[in-house]
N, C-alpha and C positions, 0 to 999 in steps of 0.2 A: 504493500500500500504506500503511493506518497505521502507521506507526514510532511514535508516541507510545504507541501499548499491545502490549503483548508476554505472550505466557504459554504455559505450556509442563506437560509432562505428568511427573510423578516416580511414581515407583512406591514405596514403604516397603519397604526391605530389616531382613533381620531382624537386621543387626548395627546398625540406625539405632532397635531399639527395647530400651524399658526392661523391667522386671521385670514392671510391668500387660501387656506387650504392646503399647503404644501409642509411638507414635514418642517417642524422646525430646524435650522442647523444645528444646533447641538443635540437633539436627539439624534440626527445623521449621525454628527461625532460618536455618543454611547452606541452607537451599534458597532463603529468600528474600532471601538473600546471593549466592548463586550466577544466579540470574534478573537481580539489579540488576546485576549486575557483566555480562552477556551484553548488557544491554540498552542500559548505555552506552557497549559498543563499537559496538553497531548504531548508536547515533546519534552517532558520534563522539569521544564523548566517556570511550570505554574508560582501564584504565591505561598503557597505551601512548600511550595518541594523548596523554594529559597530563605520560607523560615526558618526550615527545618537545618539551614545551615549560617542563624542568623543574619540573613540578606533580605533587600526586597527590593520591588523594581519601581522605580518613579520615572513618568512620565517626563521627557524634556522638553520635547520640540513635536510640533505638528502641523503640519501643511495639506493643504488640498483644492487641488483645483473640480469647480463644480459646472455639469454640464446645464444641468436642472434638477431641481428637487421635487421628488417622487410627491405625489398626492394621496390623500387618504385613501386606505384600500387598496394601495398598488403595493404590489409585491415586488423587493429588489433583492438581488442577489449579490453578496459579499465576499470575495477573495481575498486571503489573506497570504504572506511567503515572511519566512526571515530573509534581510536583504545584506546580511554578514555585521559586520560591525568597522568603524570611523574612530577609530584610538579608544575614547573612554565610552564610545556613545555603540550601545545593539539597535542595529535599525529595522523595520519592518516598512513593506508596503501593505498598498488596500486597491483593489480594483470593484467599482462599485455599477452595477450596470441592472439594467430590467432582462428577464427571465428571454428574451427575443434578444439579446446582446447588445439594444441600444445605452450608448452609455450614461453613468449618473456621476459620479464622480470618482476621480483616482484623489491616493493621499499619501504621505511616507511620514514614518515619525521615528522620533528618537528619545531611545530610553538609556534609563543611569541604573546601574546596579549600586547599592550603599551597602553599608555594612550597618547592622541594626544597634551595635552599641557607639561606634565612633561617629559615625554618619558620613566618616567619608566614601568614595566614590572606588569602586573596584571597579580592575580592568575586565571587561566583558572576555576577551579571549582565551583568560585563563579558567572563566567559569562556565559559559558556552562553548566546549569542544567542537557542539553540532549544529553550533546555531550559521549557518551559512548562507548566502544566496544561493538558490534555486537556479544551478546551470542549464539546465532545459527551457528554463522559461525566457521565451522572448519580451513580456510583458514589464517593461521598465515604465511606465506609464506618466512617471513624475518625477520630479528632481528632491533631494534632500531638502528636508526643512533644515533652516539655518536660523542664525542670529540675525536678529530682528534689532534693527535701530532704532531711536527714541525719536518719536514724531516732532516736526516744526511744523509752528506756526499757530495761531490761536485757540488758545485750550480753552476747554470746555467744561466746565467742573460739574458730574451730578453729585448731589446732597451726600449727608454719609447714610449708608445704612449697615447694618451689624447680621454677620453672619447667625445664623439659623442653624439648627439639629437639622432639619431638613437640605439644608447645603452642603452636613458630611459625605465623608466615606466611610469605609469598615476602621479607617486606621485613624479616625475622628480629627482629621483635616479637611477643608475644601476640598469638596471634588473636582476634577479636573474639568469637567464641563461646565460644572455652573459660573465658572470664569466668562465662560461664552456665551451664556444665558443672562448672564449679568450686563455685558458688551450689546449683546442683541438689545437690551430691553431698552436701552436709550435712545434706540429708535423711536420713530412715532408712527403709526399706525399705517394712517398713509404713506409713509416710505417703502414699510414693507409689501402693503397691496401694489406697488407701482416697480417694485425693482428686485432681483434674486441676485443672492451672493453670487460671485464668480469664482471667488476664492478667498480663502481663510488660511490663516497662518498665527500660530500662538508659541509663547515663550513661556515655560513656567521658571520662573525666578527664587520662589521663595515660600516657605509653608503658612498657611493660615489656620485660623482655629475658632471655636465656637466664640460667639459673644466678642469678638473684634470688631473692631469699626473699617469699612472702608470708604473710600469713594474712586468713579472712575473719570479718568480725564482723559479728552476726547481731542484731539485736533485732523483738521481735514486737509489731504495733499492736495493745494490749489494747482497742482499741474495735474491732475485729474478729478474732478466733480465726485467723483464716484468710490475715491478710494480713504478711508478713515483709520487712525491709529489709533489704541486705546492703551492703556495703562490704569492697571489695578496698583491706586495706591493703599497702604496703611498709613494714617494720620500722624498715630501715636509716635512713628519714627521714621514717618516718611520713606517707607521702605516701601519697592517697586515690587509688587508680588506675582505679575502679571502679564507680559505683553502681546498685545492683539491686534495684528490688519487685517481689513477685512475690504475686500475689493465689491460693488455691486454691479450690476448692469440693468436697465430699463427694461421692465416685464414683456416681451414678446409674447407670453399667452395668456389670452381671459383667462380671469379668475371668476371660475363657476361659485 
C-alpha cells in the first residue's frame, strides 16, 4: 500500500459555510489540518507516537493558493504527501480538488518538531527517517510557504478581544485556525459576498493562551486593492503572535 499519499473525502456542512455560501476559509484550513494530522499517525509519526518520546509537532508556516471554494453540500476531495524536510522545518503538501478532478485548492506547510520539556526545536531528519517526498509523484502543485514580512502602510486596529475555551486546542493554546477566523472576521459582510480569497498565507510566531487579550492590525498593499496583511498582536507585551496575507479576487459566481 502507499502510505506516503493519503486522501480522503469531506462533505461541506452548512455550519462550515459563510454568508456567500461557500465554505469558510479556515474551515478549508481544519480539513487540511485534520488529513495531516490522520496521516502522520499512519506513518508513525502521529501526536502520540511523539509524546511518547516527549516531542510534539507545531504548526509553522502555511500557504495556499485557492481556485474557489466548494459550496454547501459539495463534496471535495483531499490529498495529502510528506514533501521531505528544509533544515529544521518537515514539510507537507495538500492537493484539494472536487471528486470530477476540477481543482479547489493546493497548499504546502511547514512544521517544527520541539522537545516537550526544553521547547527547543529538533532536527526533523534525525527523527523522520521516513518522512520523504513522494518520488513518483509529479504533483508539486505549490511552492513552500515562507516568511512572511511585516505589512506597510496604514494600520488598522480592531478592538481587543480575549481568547475563549472555545479558541483552544487539546494542548490549551490557540488553535491554529482561529488565527484565521479571527483575520477573516474583520471583514465586513459585503466584502465577503462580492470577493473569494485567492490565496492565504500565515506565520505562526508565538503561543497564546486562555483569557489573553488580543487585537489584530490590519494594513492594505496599495499596489494591489485586493491584497491585506494582518498581524495578531498581544497588548500586554506587544508580542506579534500571528502573521497573515491574505490575497482576494472579485466574485465571478452568483451567490445563490
Amino acid at each position: 500500500m502507499d502510505t506516503l499519499n493519503f486522501e480522503r473525502e469531506y462533505l461541506v456542512h452548512l455550519y462550515e459555510t459563510g454568508p456567500d455560501g461557500r465554505i469558510n476559509l479556515y474551515s478549508l484550513f481544519n480539513y487540511m489540518q485534520d488529513i495531516a494530522s490522520d496521516h502522520a499517525v499512519k506513518l508513525g509519526y502521529g501526536r502520540e507516537d511523539l509524546l511518547a518520546a516527549n516531542r510534539f509537532w507545531v504548526l509553522s508556516r502555511m500557504y495556499a493558493v485557492i481556485s474557489e471554494l466548494p459550496k454547501w453540500n459539495d463534496t471535495i476531495i483531499i490529498r495529502t504527501w510528506p514533501d521531505g524536510t528544509d533544515r529544521l522545518f518537515a514539510l507537507r503538501k495538500f492537493s484539494v480538488y472536487y471528486p470530477d478532478g476540477i481543482p479547489v485548492a493546493s497548499a504546502s506547510s511547514s512544521w517544527l518538531i520541539l522537545d516537550n520539556a526544553t521547547r527547543k526545536v529538533q532536527r526533523p531528519d534525525a527523527i523522520l527517517p521516513g518522512y520523504r517526498p513522494d518520488q513518483n509523484s509529479n504533483d508539486q502543485p505549490v511552492r513552500n510557504a515562507v516568511r512572511l514580512e511585516p505589512g506597510e502602510g496604514k494600520i488598522v486596529s480592531t478592538s481587543p478581544l480575549r481568547i475563549r475555551p472555545s479558541d483552544l486546542d487539546v494542548n490549551l493554546h490557540t488553535n491554529n485556525v482561529t488565527y484565521l477566523k479571527w483575520a477573516t472576521d474583520t471583514y465586513d459582510p459585503g466584502f465577503i459576498m462580492n470577493h473569494s480569497p485567492s490565496a492565504a498565507e500565515i506565520n505562526y510566531l508565538a503561543e497564546s493562551l486562555y483569557n489573553e487579550e488580543i487585537i489584530i492590525r490590519t494594513t492594505n498593499d496599495m499596489n494591489d486593492g485586493y491584497v491585506f496583511n494582518h498581524s495578531v498582536i498581544r497588548p500586554v507585551d506587544n508580542r506579534e503572535l500571528c502573521r497573515i496575507k491574505l490575497e482576494w479576487k472579485k466574485s465571478s459566481v452568483k451567490k445563490s
